[in-house]
C-alpha positions as CSV (number, residue, x, y, z in Angstrom):
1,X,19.2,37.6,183.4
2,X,16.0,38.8,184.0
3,X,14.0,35.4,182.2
4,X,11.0,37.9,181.6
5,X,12.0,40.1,179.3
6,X,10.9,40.2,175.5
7,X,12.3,37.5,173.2
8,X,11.0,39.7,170.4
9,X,14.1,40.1,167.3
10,X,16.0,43.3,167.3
11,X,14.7,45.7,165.4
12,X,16.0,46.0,161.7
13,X,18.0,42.7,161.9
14,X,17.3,39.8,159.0
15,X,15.9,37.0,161.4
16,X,17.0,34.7,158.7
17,X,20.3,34.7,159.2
18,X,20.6,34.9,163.3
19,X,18.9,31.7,162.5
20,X,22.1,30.2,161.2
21,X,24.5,31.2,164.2
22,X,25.2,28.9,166.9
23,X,27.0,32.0,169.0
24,X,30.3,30.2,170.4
25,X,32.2,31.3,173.4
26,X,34.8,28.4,173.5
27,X,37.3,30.3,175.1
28,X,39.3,28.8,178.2
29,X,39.5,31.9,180.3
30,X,35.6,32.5,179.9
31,X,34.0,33.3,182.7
32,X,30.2,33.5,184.1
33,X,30.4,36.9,183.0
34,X,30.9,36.3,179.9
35,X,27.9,33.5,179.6
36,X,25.5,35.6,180.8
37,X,26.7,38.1,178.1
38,X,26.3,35.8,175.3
39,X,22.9,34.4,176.5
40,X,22.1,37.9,176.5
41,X,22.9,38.8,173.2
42,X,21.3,35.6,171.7
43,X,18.0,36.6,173.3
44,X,18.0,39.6,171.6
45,X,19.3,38.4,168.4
46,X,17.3,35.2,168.4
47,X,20.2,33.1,167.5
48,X,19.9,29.4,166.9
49,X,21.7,28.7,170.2
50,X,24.5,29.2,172.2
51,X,28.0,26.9,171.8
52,X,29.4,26.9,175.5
53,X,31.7,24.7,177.0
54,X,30.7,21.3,179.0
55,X,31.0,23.4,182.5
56,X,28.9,25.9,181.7
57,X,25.8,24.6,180.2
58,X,23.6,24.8,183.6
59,X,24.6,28.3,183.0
60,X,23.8,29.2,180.0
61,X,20.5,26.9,180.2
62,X,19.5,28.5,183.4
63,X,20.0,32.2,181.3
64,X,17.7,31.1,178.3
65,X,15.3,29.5,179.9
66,X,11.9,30.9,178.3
67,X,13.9,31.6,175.7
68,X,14.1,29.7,171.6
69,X,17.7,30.0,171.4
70,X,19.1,26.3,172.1
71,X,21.8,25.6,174.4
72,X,24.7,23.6,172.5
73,X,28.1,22.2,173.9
74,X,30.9,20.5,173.0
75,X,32.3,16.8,173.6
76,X,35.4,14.9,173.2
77,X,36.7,18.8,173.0
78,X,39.5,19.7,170.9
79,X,40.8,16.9,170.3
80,X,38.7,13.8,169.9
81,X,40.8,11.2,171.3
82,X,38.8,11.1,174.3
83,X,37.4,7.4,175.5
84,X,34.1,7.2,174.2
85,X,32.6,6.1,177.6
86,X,33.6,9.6,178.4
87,X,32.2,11.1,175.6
88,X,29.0,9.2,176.6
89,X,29.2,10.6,180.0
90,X,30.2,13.9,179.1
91,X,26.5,13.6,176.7
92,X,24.5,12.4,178.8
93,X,25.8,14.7,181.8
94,X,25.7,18.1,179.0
95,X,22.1,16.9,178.1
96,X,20.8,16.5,182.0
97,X,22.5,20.1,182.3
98,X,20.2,21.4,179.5
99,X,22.3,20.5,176.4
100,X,19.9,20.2,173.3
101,X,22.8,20.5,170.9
102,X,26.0,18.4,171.4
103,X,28.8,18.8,169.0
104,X,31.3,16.2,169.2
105,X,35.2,15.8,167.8
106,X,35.3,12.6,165.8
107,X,38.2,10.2,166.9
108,X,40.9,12.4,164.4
109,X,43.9,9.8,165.1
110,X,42.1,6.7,164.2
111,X,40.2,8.3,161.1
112,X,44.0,9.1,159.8
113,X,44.9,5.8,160.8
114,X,41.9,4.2,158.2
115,X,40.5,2.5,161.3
116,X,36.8,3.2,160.5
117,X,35.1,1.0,162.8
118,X,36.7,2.7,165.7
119,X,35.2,5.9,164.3
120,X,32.0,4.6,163.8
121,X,31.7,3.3,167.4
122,X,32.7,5.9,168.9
123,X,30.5,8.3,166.6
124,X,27.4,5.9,167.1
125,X,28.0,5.7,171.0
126,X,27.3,9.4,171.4
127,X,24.5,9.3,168.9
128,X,22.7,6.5,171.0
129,X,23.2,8.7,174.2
130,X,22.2,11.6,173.2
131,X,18.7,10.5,171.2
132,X,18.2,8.0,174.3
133,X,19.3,10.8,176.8
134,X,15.9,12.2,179.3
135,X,14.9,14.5,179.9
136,X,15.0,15.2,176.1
137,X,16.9,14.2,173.5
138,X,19.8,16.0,171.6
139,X,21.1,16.3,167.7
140,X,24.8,15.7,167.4
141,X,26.8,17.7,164.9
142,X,30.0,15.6,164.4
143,X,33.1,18.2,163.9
144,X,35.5,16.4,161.9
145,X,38.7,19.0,162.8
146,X,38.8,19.3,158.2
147,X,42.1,20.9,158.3
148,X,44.0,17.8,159.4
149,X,42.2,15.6,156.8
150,X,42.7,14.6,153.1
151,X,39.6,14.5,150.5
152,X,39.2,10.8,150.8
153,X,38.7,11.0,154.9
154,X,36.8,13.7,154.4
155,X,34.3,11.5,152.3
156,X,34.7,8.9,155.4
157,X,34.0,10.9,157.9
158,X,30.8,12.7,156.2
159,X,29.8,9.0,155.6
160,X,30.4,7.6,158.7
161,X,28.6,10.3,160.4
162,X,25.3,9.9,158.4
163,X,25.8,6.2,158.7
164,X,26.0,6.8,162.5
165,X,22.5,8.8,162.3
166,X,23.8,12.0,163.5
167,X,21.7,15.2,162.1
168,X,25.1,17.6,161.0
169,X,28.6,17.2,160.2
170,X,30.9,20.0,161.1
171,X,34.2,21.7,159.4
172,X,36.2,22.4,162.5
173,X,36.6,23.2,166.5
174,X,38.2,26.5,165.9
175,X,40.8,25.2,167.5
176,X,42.8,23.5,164.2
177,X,45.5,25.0,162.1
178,X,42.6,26.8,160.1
179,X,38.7,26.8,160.1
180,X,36.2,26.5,157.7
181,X,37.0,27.2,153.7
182,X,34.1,27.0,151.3
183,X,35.7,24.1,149.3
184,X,35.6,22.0,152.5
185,X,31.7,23.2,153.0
186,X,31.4,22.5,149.6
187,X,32.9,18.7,149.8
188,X,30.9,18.2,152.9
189,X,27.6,19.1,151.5
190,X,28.2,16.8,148.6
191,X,29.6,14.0,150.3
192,X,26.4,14.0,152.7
193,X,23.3,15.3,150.9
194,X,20.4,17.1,151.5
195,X,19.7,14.9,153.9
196,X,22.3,16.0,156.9
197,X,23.0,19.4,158.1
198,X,26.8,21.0,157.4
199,X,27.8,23.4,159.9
200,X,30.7,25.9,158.9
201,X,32.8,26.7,162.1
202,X,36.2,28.5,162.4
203,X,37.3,31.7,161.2
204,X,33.6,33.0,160.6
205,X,34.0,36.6,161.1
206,X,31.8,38.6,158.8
207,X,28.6,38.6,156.9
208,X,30.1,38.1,153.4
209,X,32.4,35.0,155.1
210,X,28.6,33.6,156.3
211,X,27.1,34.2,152.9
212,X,29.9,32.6,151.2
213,X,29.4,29.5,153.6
214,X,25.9,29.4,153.3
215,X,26.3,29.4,149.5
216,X,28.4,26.7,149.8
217,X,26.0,24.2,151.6
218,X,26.0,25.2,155.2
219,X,22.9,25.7,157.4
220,X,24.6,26.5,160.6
221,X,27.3,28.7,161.0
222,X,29.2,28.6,164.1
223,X,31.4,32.0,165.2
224,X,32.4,34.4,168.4
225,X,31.2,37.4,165.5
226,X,28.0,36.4,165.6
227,X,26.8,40.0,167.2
228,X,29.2,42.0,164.8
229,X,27.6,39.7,161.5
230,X,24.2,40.6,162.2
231,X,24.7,44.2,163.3
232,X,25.4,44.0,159.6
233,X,22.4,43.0,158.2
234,X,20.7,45.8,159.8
235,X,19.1,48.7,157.8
């Protein structure tokens, strides 16, 4: 990637909305290829960063240096039921790497189980890391996997998050029997507030499915379309 080049916006494209996307290639076959190509394409689209996988932040960092799209990764990835000593390590590794943005899964079993101090430990332990973490520190967007919950963990998890002091809660890893719906972005935006960020992730594909999200409460939208929803805003 040559780290010179023009950071300028594509021509004709509404800035305003590559400002929502956090361009995700979570895929397990991606390879270095494919990095580079999505650190590419959010330099010229000036997205709000790129969602890569723990292995290949140096990467992607390394690719946007010079550049004001973010780096973001993920933690305690797909599943959440990770230790949270390795999600701290895991943080505080992705952040040394160039994270600015970690998005971690909540511990899904034990919020099902009702056992909310173990979810707010192990949401506040990767918090603490990441706003103590040199050389910078990073916001955490807490995915709460929203397909697997009821309304009433829903409501927990939104709470225990902001409770937690993360800056966003998040529908879904992509991963889940289904991604983001707008009564979910909905519920999440009420249950948090203006206060906290709600970032829409999971099935994102076009421009009307962002502008429904958006509509609904989210500020961040998180999608693999991310080049096909803002060759759309063009005129």
């Amino acid at each position: 990637m040559d780290n010179t080049a023009s950071d300028a916006p594509a021509k004709g494209q509404d800035a305003s909305i590559a400002a929502l996307i956090d361009h995700t290639i979570l895929r397990p076959d991606t390879t270095d290829a494919g990095i580079r190509q999505v650190c590419s394409e959010a330099r010229l689209y000036r997205f709000a960063s790129v969602c890569v996988n723990p292995y290949w932040t140096a990467l992607a960092a390394a690719e946007l240096t010079g550049s004001p799209v973010k780096v973001c990764t993920v933690i305690g990835f797909p599943l959440g039921s990770n230790m949270t000593a390795t999600k701290v390590a895991e943080t505080c590794d992705a952040i040394r790497a160039g994270a600015q943005e970690v998005d971690m899964v909540l511990n899904i079993g034990e919020l099902c189980g009702g056992n909310h101090d173990a979810v707010a430990r192990d949401i506040r332990a990767v918090v603490e890391a990441a706003h103590s973490s040199r050389p910078r520190p990073a916001i955490v967007k807490v995915i709460l996997e929203t397909a697997l919950l009821d309304e009433s963990q829903k409501r927990a998890a939104c709470r225990l998050a902001k409770l937690a002091g993360a800056e966003f809660v998040k529908t879904s890893t992509g991963f889940g029997p289904h991604g983001a719906t707008v009564e979910d972005v909905s519920l999440l935006r009420e249950a948090v507030g203006r206060e906290m960020g709600v970032k829409a992730s999971g099935g994102i594909r076009t421009l009307d499915d962002l502008k429904k999200m958006v509509s609904a409460g989210a500020n961040r939208i998180g999608t693999s379309a991310g080049v096909k929803i803002i060759e759309a805003t063009r005129v």
